[in-house]
C-alpha positions in Angstrom: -21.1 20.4 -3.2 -19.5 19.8 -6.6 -15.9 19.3 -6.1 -14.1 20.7 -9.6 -11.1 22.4 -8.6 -8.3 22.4 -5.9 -10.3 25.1 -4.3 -13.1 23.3 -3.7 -11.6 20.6 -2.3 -9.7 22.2 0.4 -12.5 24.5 1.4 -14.5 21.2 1.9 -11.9 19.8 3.9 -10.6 23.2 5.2 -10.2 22.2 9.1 -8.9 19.3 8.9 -6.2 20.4 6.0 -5.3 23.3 8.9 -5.1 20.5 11.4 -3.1 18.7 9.4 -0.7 21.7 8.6 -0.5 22.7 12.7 1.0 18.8 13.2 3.2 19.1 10.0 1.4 16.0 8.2 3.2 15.2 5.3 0.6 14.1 2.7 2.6 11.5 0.9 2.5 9.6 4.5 -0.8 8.1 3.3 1.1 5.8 1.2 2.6 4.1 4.3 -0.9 3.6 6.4 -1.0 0.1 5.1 2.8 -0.3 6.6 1.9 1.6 9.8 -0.9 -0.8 10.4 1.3 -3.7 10.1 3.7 -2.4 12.3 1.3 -1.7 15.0 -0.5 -5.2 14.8 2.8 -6.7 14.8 4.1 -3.9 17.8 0.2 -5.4 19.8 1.3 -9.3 18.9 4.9 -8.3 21.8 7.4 -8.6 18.9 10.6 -6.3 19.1 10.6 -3.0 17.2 14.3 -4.6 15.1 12.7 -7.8 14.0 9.3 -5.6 12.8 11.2 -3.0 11.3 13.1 -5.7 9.3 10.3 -7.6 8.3 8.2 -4.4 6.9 11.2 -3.1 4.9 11.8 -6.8 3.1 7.5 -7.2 2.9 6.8 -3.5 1.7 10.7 -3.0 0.1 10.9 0.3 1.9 14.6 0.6 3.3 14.9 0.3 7.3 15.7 3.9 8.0 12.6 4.9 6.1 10.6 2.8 8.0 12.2 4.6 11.4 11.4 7.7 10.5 7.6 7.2 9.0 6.8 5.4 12.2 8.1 8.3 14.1 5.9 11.0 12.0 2.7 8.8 12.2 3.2 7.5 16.1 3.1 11.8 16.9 0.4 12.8 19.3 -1.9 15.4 17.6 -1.9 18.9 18.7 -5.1 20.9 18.0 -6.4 24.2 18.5 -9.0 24.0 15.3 -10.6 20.8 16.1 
């Protein structure tokens, strides 16, 4: 399938756009995967939530409070009735 418009795009992604909608994904979260990574490598290594949450707002310049609330979103279980 030719992907040309909008359209086309979500009906080739259609489920998991609706699962993403039932969990209230924001899309502009992707741009903190990389940071989410980190923080869970570095949550894996035993080091205290603070000190990562310090160290990922100086490394990716995000401010702390950001980085509290993004890791909140992103750590959510998923709830799915499509999938």
């Amino acid at each position: 399938m030719t992907v040309e418009t909008i359209a086309d795009l979500l009906e080739l992604n259609e489920r998991y756009f609706y699962l993403l909608n039932e969990n209230g994904v924001r899309i502009e979260d992707v741009q903190y995967l990389d940071m989410y990574r980190d923080y869970k490598r570095l949550s894996a290594e035993g080091l205290k939530q603070t000190y990562i949450v310090a160290y990922l707002s100086e490394e990716y310049d995000i401010p702390e409070r950001t980085i509290y609330r993004v890791i909140a979103r992103l750590s959510k279980a998923v709830i799915s009735s499509t999938l």
